[in-house]
N, C-alpha and C positions, 0 to 999 in steps of 0.2 A: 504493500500500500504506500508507504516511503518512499522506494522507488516509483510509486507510478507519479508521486503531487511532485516530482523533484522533476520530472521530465517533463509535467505540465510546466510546470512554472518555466523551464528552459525551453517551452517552445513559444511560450508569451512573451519570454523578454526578447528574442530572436524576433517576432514577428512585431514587437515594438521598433526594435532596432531598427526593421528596415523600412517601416511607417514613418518614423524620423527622416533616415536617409531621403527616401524619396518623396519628404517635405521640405526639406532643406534643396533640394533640388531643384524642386519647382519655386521655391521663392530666387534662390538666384539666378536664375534663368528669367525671372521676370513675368513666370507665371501665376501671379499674387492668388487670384481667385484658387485658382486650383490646390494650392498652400495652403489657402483659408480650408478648403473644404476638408482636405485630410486633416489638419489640425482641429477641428472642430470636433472628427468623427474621431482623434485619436482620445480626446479628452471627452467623451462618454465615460459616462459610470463616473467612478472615483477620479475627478475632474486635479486636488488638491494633493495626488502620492508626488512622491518623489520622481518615479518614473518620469510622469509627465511634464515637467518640467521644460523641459525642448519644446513640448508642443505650446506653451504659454509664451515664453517670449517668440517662437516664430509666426504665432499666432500676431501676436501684438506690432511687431515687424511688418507683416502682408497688410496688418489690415491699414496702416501709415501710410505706406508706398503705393495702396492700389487706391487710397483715397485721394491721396497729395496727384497722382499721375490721372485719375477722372476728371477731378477739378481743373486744374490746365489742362486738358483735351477739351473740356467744352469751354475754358475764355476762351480756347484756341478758335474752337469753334465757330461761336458768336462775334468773334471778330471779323471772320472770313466769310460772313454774312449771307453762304450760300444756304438757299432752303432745303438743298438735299441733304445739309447735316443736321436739319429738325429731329429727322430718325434717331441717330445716333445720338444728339442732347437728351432725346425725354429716354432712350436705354438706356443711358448711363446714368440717369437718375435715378431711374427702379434699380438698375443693380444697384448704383451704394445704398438705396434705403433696403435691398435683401438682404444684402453682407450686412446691413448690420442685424438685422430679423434672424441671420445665421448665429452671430455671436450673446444677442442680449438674453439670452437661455443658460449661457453658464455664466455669467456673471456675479459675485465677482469671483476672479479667477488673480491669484496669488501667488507674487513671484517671490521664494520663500528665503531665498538666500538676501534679495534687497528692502527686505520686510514693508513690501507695499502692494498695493492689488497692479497691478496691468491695464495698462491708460489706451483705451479707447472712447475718443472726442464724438462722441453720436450728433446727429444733427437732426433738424427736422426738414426732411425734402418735401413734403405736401403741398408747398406752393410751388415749388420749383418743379414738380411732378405733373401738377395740373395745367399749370402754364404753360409750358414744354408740349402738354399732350394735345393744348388745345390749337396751340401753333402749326403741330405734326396735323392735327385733324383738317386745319380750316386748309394746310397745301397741300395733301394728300385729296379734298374734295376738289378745290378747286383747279388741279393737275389734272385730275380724272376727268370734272364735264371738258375740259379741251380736249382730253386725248380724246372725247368720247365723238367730238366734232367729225374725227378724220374717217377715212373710210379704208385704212390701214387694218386689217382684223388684226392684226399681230399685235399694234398697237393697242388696239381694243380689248384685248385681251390683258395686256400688260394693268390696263387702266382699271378693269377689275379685281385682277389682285391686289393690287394696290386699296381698294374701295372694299375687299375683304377684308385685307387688313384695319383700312378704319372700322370695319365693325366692328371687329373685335380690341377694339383698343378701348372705343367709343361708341359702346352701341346705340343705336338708335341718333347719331349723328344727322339731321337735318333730312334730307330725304335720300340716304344712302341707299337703302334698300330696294327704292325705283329703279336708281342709276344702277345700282347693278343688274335687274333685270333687266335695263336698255344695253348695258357690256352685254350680257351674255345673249339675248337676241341680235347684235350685231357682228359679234366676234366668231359665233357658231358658223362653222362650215355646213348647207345644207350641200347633199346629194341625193341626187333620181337616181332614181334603181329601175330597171326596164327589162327587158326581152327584146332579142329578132329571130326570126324565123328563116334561115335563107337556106332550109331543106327543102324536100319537097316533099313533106310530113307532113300533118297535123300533129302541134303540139298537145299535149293532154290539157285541159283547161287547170288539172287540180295540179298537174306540176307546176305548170307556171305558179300560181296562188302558193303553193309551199314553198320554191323558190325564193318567191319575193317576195313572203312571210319573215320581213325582218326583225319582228318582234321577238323571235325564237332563237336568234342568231346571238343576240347578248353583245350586240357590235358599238353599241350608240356608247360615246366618253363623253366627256368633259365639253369639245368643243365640235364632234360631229355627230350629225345627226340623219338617217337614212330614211328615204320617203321612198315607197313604190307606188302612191299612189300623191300625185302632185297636191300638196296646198298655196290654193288661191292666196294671192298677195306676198309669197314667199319668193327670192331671187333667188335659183339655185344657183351655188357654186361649181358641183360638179355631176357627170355623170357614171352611172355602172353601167355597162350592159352587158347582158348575157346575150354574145350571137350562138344561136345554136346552127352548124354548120354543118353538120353530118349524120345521120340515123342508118344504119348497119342491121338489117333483123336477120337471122339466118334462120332455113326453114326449120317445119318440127321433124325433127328426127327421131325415131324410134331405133334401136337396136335389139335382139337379141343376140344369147349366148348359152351355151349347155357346156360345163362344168362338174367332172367327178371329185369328189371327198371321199377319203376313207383314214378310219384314226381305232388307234388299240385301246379299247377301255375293257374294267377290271368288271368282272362276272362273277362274283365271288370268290371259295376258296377252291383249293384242290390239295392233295398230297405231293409232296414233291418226290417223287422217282428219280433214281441214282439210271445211271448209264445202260444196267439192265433190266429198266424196271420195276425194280423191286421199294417198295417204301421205303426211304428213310425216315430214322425216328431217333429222339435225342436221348440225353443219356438215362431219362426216367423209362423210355419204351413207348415214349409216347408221339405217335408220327408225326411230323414237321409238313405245316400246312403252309399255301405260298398260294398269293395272289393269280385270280383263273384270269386269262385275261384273254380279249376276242377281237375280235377285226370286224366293225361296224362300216356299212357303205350307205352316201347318200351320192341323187343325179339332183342337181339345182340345175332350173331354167330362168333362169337372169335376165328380168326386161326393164330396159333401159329410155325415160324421155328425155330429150334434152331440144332446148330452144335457148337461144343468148340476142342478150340488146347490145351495141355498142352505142354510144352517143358522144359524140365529140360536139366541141364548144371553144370559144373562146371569151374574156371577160375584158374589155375595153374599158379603161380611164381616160374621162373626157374633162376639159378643161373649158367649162362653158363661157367664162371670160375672154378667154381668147380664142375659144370654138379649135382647139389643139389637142391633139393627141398624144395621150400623159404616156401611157403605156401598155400593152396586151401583154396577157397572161393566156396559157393555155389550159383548157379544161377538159376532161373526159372522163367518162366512167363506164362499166360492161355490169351488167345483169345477165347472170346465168340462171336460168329454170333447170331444175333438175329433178327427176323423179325414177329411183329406182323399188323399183318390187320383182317378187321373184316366188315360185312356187317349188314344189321339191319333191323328189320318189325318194324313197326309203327312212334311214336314224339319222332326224336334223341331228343330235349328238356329235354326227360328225366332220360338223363344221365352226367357227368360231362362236360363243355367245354372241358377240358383236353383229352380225350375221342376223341374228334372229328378226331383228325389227323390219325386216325387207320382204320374211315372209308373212307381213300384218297388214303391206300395203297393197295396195290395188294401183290398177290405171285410173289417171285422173284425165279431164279435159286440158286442152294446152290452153294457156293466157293468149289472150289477144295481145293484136301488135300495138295498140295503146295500153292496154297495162303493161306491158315489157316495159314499154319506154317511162312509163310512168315511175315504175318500180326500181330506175335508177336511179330515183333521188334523193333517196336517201346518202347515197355514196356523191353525189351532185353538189349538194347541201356543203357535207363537209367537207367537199375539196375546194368551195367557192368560199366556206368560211375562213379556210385557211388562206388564202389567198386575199381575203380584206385583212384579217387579222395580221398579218405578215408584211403586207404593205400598205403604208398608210398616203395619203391624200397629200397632206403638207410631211417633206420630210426635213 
């Protein structure tokens, strides 16, 4: 038991040691906050041992240097009178009123050798917070209705984020919540989604509809949105289209085939007979009995439907601004009908289990040459998915 608290204790003050080290690290290096945070979390619990010690004055240290070096970044700031460093004045104000919300929890905290507590100067930033935010707010709105003027969506887009951001800094900011519904109705990329037909098919009506069922596809982000059926008043940006170019049926084929099986299964027992005959028996006198085993035969008559779709396609990105062609992609897919059954003379035994379900099935009628074609779309679907998902509109 001595041994085991002797080993703890020597893995605590090792794992002290090197919580120090790479607090002392990060303060000279000049990463104050990050100093703060280990020293904080290193003086948990018993705040006042000896141990801790290190973490008290480098505590007291960071928290000097990271205060003294905020405060001249924002004169700095506010001298250089540009509004893009609004941001970065009302940050640096929440951080030093956190750093101190970090430390006023262990307070006070006693540096035991210079017999006084550890001098951290708190301030009160609440007008300097507000001030700061209301500054950030009124150019953050008023940046956005101008970007919102241009017809840039990229732009547009930017002007949003930004206008998210003031929500969350300042909710309910004047009429932030409009403007952002006007970004994101401007910035959004719409696209048609369409069909052509340049077989000499009839397409199925329900493929198309599941095709360009893009509700299903889980395709629509942030800034695009797909339409297969046009809304009035909307300017679209781009187009999909599915040209379907090629339908391939091959006829229905039937095949037969006849097929012998034979396999040795076990028929009970029997004696086992030595070379003349004679029974052998072990050393009670009692004969030795061995597996009867026999030679079972089946004749299968194996019939076979088979009919296949092929459908080739291609998928066209169109650039309805400047009525230009972004890029084609290839599309195809193959639908196999298959139907095998099959009847049998003799011991199904002796052929596979796996075998059995063939002789359950019958002849079925063949699909029509619209459902074949219909019935690749499933495989349609997700190779046109992949082919939006993969590439996108703006890259």
């Amino acid at each position: 038991m001595k041994k085991t608290i002797t080993l703890l204790s020597l893995f605590v003050l090792i794992a002290s040691s090197c919580g120090v080290k790479q607090t002392r690290e990060l303060l000279t290096s000049g990463d104050y906050d990050a100093a703060i945070r280990n020293a904080v979390e290193g003086l948990q619990g018993n705040k006042n041992a000896k141990g801790k010690q290190d973490y008290v004055y480098m505590l007291e240290e960071a928290f000097a240097k990271a205060k003294e070096r905020d405060l001249r970044d924002i004169q700095g700031w506010f001298k250089d009178t540009n509004p893009k460093n609004l941001e970065k004045i009302y940050n640096t104000y929440v951080q030093l009123n956190y750093r101190q919300e970090q430390i006023r929890p262990l307070l006070p905290l006693k540096l035991l050798k210079e017999g006084r507590d550890a001098q951290f100067p708190f301030e009160d930033y609440t007008d300097q917070m507000v001030s700061s935010k209301n500054a950030l707010s009124k150019y953050l709105y008023d940046n956005s209705k101008a970007l919102l003027v241009t017809k840039d969506k990229m732009t547009i887009r930017r002007a949003y984020d930004d206008l998210m951001y003031l929500e969350s800094i300042n909710p309910g900011f004047k009429d932030t919540g409009k403007l952002m519904d006007e970004a994101k109705a401007k910035g959004t990329d719409y696209v048609s989604v369409y069909t052509k037909n340049e077989t000499n098919m009839v397409i199925p009506v329900r493929l198309e509809n599941d095709l360009l069922d893009f509700s299903t596809y889980g395709l629509d982000d942030k800034w695009t949105v797909y339409h297969s059926n046009r809304v009035k008043g909307i300017d679209y940006d781009y187009g999909l289209i599915v040209n379907f170019r090629d339908i391939k049926l091959s006829p229905e084929q039937q095949k037969e085939k006849q097929f012998e099986k034979e396999k040795q299964i076990k028929d009970g027992v029997k004696n086992l007979l030595d070379e003349h005959g004679n029974v052998v028996k072990d050393s009670l006198g009692h004969a030795i009995k061995v597996d009867n085993m026999k030679t079972i035969h089946i004749s299968i008559y194996e019939f076979s439907q088979i009919k296949s779709c092929q459908v080739t396609a291609k998928v066209d990105y169109i650039n309805f601004k400047t009525n230009q062609l972004i890029e084609t992609f290839p599309l195809a897919s193959e639908f196999v009908f298959s139907n095998v059954y099959a009847n049998y003379k003799g011991d199904k035994r002796a052929c596979e289990d796996t075998y059995y379900s063939n002789f359950d099935r019958k002849a079925v009628p063949f699909p029509s040459n619209e459902q074949m074609v219909y019935d690749t779309g499933t495989d349609l679907k997700n190779k046109l998915k992949d082919i939006i998902s993969r590439n996108k509109f703006r890259r």
